[in-house]
ROVO-288283 format. One record per residue (C-alpha): z, y, x. Coordinates in Angstrom, 2 decimals. Layout:
N
w Z | v Y | u X
...
This chain:
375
w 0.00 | v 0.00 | u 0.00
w 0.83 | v 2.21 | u 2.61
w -0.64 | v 3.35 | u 6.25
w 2.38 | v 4.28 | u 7.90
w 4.12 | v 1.93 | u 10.49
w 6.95 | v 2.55 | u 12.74
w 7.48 | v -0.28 | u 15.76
w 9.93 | v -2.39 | u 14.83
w 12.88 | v -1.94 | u 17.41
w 15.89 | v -4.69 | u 17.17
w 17.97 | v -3.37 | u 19.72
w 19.52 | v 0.10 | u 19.43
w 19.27 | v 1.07 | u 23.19
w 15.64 | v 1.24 | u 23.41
w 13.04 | v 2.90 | u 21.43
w 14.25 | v 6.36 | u 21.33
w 12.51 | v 9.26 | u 21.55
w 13.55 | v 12.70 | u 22.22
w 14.58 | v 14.95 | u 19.26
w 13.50 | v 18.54 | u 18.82
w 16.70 | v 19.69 | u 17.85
w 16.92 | v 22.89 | u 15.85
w 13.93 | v 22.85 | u 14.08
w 12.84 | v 25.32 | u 11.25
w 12.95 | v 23.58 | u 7.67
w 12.24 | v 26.35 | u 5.34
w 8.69 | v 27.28 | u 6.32
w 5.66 | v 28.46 | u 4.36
w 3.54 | v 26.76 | u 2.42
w 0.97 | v 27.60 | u 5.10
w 2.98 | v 26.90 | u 8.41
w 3.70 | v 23.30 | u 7.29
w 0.17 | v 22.49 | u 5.77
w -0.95 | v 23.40 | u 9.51
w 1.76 | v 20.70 | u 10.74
w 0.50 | v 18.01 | u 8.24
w -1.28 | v 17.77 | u 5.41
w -0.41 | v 18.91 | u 2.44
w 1.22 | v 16.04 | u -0.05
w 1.24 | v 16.04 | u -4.29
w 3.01 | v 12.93 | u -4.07
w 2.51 | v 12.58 | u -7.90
w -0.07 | v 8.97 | u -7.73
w 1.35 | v 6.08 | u -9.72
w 3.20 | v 4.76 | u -6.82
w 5.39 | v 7.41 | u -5.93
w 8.97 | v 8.19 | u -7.32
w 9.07 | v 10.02 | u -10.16
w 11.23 | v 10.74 | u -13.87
w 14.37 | v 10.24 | u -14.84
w 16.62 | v 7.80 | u -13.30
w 19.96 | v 6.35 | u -14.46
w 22.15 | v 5.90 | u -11.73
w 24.60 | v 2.66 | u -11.83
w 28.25 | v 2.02 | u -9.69
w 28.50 | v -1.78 | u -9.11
w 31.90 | v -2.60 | u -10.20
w 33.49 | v -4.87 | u -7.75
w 35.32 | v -6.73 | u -10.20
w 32.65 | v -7.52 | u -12.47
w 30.41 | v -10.56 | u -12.24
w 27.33 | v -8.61 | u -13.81
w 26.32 | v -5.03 | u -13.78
w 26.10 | v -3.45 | u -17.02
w 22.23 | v -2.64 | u -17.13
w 22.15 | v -1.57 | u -20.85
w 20.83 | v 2.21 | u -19.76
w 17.68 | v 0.25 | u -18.98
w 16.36 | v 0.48 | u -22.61
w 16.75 | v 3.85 | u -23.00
w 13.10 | v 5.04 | u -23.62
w 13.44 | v 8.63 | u -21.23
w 14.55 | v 6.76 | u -18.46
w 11.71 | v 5.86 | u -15.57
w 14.29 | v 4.73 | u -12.78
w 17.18 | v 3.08 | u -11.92
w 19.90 | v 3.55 | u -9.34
w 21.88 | v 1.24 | u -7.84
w 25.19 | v 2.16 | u -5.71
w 26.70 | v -0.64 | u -3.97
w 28.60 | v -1.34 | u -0.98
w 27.98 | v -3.33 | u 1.95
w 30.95 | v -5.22 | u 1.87
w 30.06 | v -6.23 | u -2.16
w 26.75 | v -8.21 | u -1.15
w 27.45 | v -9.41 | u 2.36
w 30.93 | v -10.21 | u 2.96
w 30.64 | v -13.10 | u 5.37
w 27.72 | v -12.72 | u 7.90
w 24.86 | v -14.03 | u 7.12
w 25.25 | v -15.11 | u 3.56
w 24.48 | v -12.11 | u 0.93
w 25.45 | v -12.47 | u -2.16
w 22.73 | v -11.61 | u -3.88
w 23.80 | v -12.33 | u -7.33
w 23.70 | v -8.67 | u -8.60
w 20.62 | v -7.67 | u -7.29
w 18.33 | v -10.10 | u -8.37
w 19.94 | v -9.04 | u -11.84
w 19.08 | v -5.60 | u -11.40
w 15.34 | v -6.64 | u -10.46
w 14.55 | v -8.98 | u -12.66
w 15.78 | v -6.40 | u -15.77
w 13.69 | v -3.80 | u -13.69
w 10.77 | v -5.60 | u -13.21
w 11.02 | v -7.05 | u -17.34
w 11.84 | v -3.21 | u -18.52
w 9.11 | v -1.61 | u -16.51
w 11.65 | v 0.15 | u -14.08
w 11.41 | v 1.28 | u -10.82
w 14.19 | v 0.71 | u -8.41
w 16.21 | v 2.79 | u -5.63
w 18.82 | v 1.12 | u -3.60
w 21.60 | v 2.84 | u -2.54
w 23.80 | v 0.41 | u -0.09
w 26.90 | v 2.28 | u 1.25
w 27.88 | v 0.79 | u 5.07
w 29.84 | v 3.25 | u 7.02
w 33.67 | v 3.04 | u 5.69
w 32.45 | v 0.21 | u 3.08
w 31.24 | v -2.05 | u 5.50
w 32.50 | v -6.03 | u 5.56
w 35.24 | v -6.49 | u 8.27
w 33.03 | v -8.82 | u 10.06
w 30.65 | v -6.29 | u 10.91
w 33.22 | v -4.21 | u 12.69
w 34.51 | v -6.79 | u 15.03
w 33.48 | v -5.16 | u 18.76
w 32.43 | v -1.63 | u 17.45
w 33.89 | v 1.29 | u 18.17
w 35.57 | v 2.77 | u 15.09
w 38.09 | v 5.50 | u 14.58
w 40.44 | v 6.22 | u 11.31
w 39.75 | v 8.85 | u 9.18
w 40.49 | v 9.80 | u 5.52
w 37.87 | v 9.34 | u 2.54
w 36.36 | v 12.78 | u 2.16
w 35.00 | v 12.14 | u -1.67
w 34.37 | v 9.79 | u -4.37
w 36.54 | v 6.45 | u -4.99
w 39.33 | v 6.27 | u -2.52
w 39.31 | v 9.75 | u -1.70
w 41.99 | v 10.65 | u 0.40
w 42.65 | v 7.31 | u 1.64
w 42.74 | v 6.31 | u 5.10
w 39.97 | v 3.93 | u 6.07
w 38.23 | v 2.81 | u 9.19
w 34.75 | v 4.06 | u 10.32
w 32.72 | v 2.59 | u 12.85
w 31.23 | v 5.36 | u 14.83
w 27.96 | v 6.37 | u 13.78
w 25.92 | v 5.49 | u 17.12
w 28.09 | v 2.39 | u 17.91
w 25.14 | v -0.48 | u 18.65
w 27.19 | v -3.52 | u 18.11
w 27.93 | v -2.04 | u 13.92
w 24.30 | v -0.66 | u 13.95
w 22.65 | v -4.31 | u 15.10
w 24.98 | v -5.91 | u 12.52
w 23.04 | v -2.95 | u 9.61
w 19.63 | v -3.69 | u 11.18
w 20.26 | v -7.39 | u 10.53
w 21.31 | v -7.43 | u 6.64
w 18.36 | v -4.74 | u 6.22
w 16.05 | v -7.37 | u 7.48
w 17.54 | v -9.76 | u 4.77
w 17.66 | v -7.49 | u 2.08
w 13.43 | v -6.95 | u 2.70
w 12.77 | v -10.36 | u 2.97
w 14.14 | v -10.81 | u -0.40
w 12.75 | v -7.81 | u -2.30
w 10.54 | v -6.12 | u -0.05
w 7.42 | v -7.37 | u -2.26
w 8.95 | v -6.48 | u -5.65
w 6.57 | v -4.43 | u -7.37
w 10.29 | v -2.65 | u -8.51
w 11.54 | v -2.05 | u -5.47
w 10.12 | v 1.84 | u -4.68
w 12.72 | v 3.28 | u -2.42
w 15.67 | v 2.36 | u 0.06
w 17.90 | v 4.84 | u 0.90
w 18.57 | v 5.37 | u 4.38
w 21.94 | v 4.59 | u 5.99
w 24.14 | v 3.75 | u 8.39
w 25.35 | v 6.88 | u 10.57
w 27.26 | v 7.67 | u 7.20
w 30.39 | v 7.18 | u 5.89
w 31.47 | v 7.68 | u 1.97
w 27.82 | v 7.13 | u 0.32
w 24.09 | v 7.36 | u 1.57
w 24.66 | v 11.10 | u 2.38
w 24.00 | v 12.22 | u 6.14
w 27.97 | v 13.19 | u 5.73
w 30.82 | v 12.85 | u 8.15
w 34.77 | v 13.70 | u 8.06
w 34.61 | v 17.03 | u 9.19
w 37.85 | v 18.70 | u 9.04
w 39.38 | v 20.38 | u 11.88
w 41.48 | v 17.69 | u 12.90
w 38.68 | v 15.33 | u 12.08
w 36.38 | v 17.41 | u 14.55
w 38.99 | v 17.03 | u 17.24
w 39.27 | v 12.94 | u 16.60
w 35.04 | v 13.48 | u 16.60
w 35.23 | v 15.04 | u 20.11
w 38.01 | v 12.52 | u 21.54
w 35.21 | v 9.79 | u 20.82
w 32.16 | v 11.44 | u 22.13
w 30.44 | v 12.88 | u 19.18
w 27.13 | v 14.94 | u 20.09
w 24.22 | v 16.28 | u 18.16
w 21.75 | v 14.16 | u 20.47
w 24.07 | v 10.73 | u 19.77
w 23.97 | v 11.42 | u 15.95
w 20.24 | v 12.54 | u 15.90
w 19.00 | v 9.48 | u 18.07
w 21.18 | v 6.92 | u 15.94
w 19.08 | v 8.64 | u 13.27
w 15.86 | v 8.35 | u 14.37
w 16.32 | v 4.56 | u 15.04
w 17.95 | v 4.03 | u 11.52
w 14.30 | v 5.20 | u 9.97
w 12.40 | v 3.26 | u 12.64
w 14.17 | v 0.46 | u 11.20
w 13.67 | v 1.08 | u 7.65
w 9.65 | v 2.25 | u 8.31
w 8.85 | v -1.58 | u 10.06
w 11.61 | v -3.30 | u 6.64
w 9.96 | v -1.55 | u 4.09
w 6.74 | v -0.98 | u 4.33
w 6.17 | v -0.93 | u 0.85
w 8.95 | v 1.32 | u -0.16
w 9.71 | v 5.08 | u -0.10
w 12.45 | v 6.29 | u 2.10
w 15.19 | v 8.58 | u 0.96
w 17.60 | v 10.67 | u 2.90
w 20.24 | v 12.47 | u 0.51
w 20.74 | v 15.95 | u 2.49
w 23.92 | v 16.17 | u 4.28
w 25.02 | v 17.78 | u 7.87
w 25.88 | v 17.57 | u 11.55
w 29.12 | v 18.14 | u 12.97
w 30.25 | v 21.57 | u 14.36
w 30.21 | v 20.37 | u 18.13
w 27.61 | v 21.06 | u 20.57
w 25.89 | v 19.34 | u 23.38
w 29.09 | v 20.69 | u 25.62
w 31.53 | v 19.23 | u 23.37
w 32.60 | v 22.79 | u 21.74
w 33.52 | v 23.64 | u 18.32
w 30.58 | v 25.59 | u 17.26
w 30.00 | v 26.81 | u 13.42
w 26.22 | v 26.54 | u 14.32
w 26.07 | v 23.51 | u 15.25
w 25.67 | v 21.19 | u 12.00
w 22.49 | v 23.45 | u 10.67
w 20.52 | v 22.61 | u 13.35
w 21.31 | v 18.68 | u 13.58
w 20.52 | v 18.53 | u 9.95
w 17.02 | v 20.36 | u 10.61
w 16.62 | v 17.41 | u 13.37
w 17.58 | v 14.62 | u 11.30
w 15.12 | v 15.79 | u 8.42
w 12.16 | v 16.75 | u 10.43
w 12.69 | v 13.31 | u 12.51
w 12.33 | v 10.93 | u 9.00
w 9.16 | v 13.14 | u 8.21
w 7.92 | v 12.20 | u 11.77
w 8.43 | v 8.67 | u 11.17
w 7.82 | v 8.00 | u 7.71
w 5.37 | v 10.50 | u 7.26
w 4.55 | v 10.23 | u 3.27
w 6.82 | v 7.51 | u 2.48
w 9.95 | v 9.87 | u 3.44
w 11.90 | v 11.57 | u 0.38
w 14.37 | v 14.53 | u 0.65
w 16.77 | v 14.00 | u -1.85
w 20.30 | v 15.59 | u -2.62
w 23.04 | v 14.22 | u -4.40
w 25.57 | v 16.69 | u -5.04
w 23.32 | v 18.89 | u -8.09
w 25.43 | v 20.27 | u -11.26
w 24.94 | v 22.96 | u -13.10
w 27.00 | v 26.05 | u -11.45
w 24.88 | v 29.22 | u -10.90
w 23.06 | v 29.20 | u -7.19
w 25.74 | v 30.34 | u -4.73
w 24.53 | v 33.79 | u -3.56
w 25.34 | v 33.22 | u 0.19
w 25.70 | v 30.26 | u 2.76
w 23.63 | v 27.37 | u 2.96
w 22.14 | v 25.69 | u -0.10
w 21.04 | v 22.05 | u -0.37
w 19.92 | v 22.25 | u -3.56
w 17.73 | v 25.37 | u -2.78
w 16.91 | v 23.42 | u 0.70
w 15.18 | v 20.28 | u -1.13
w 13.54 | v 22.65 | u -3.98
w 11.61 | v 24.15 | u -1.27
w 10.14 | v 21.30 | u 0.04
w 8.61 | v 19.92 | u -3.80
w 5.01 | v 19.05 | u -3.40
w 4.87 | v 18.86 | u 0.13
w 7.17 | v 15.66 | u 0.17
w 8.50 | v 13.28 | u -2.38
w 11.73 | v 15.07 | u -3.64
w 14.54 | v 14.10 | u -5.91
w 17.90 | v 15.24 | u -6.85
w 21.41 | v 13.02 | u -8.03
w 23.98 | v 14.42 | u -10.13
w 27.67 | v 14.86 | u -8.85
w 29.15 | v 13.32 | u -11.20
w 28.80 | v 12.40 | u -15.18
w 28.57 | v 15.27 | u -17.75
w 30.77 | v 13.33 | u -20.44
w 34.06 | v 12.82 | u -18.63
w 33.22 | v 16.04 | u -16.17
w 32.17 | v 18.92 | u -18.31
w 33.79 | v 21.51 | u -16.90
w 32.43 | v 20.47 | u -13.07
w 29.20 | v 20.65 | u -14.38
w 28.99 | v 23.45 | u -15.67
w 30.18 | v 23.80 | u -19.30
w 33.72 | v 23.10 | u -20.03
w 34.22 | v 20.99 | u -23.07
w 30.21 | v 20.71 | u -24.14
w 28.92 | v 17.80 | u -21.99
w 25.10 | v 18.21 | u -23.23
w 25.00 | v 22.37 | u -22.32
w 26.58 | v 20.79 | u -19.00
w 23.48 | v 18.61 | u -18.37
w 20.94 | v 20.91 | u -19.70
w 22.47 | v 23.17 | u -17.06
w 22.42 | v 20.86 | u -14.29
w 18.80 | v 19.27 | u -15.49
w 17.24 | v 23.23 | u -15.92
w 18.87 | v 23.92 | u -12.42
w 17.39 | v 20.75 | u -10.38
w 13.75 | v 21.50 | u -11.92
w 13.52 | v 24.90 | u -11.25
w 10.12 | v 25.04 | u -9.35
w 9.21 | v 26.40 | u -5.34
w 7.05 | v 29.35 | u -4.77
w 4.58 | v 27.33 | u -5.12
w 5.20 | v 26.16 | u -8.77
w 5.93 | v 23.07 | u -7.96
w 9.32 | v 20.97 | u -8.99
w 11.01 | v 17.99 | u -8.10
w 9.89 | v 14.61 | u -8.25
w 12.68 | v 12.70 | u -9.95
w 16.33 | v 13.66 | u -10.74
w 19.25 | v 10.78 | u -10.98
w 21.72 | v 10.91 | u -13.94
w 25.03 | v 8.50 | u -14.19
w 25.26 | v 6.16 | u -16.83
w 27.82 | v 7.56 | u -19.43
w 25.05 | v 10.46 | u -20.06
w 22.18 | v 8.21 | u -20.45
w 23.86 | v 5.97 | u -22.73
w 26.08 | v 8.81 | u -24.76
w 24.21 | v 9.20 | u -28.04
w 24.91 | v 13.12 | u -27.80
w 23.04 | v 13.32 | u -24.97
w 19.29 | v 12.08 | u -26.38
w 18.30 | v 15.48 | u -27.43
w 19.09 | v 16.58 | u -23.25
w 17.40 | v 13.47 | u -22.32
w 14.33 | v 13.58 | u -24.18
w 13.60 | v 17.09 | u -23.19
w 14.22 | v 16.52 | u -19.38
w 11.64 | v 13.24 | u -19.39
w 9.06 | v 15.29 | u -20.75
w 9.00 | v 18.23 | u -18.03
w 7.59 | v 15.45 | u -15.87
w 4.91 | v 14.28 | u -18.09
């Protein structure tokens, strides 16, 4: 299906290529059309809709795929941690996938997988890697103390690299399976996100942490995923670098320029099959200063493949979204926000929604109105 191919690299020492670090990622239309060609990324293949995003429930034998048959929904989500499918090496559990694909595949879905290693990774997989405690920035287990394996650590890597390469020879040829999310120098979800408090920054500099480490354990996560997926879209959800330089410095500038890096590197390598994507949209006014994710991904809509997650659900989170105590104004807000279009009138190319708002009955109305601005 696709012309792209990356080498593919086992070992995490070799293969690496130098990073332009710094990069500009807000350009005109005209300055990146001369850097590649320009990309609609609207043919049948490609990404696109609404998309109902599902949390695999540990304790639960089967996911709960109802939000399948609703009629506005193009897409499913899947969120899913490491240590869930693959908790003795070697032997996935594959149980809940091939449930998800096979009520994909029968429902005329398309997939995304979104497999969380970092701080959710099986025990076994940490045995020889360098790790370091720090506390749960966000989501479940916030707060909680947890070890992370440090994002350029090979031996944790390899161990990645490996279940990837089980996970495509299962479903790499599903005509479901449209994009992987990228992973792996992460920690709480698939978002380029690390602890990043100040005394996490310190614990970050006791253990070596540098732009070029991060960037080039990076680079070789998408060289993986461009030679396991060749029939797949890739998807980085926007996130940072640390604020430490190259001379191990606290730096406020630092983490812009690392996340330029890490973005322009997975266009580099995956050319068309890469996909910006953020997952933190609601539907809060713009800030009016500071940087922007939101604003960051909108810009690049119709150049790339683009798509945008919700924070969280408008039903039990109103008032986070954007409209205390009226949960369909909420995701209006948050739907009207993530397709707003670039200068170049173009919008995004799907946009993720949790499960209590696809399957609220309330919520319809919102539903049916957000399918149809990508008809």
């Amino acid at each position: 299906m696709f012309t792209q191919s990356a080498p593919r690299c086992r070992g995490v020492s070799v293969c690496i290529v130098p990073i332009v670090v710094g990069a500009l990622l807000i350009l005109p239309d005209a300055a990146l059309t001369e850097s590649r060609p320009r990309q609609t990324s609207r043919d049948n293949s490609s990404p696109n809709g609404l998309v109902v995003v599902l949390e695999n429930k540990p304790g639960q034998a089967q996911l709960d795929l109802q939000a399948l048959n609703n009629p506005f929904i193009s897409g499913v989500a899947l969120q899913i941690r490491w240590r869930d499918l693959e908790p003795i090496e070697g032997k996935p559990d594959w149980t809940k996938l091939d449930q998800l694909f096979a009520a994909a595949e029968s429902s005329n879905k398309w997939v995304q997988l979104l497999i969380f290693p970092g701080f959710f990774s099986p025990p076994w997989a940490l045995e020889g890697a360098q790790t370091e405690m720090f506390a749960i920035q966000y989501g479940p287990g916030k707060g909680g103390t947890e070890k992370l394996p440090l994002p350029w650590d090979t031996v944790y890597l390899n161990h990645w690299f490996a279940f990837l390469k089980q996970l495509s020879d299962r479903y790499g040829k599903s005509p479901a399976f449209r994009v992987a999310a990228a992973a792996g120098p992460t920690s709480v979800s698939a978002e380029f996100t690390l602890p990043m408090k100040p005394e996490d920054l310190e614990k970050w500099r006791s253990v070596g942490y540098t732009p070029r480490k991060y960037e080039e354990a990076w680079q070789k996560v998408f060289q993986v995923y461009a030679a396991d997926f060749p029939n797949q879209y890739v998807s980085l959800s926007t996130g940072s670098g640390l604020n430490i330089n190259e001379r191990d410095k606290r730096d406020a500038r630092a983490g812009r320029p690392t996340k330029d890096a890490v973005i322009e590197e997975g266009i580099r390598v995956l050319g068309r099959r890469f996909v910006l994507q953020n997952s933190n949209l609601d539907g809060n006014p713009e800030k009016e200063r500071g940087p922007n994710n939101v604003l960051l991904v909108i810009s690049y809509n119709g150049r790339i493949v683009t798509g945008f997650q919700l924070r969280t659900n408008c039903v039990h989170n109103s008032g986070n979204m954007g409209a205390e105590g009226d949960p369909p104004l909420a995701l209006k807000k948050a739907i009207n926000r993530g397709m707003q279009p670039n200068s170049a009138g173009r919008h995004v190319n799907y946009l993720e929604i949790y499960a209590p708002d696809v399957l609220a009955d309330e919520m319809q109305p919102v539903l049916r109105d957000g399918a149809s601005l990508f008809k």
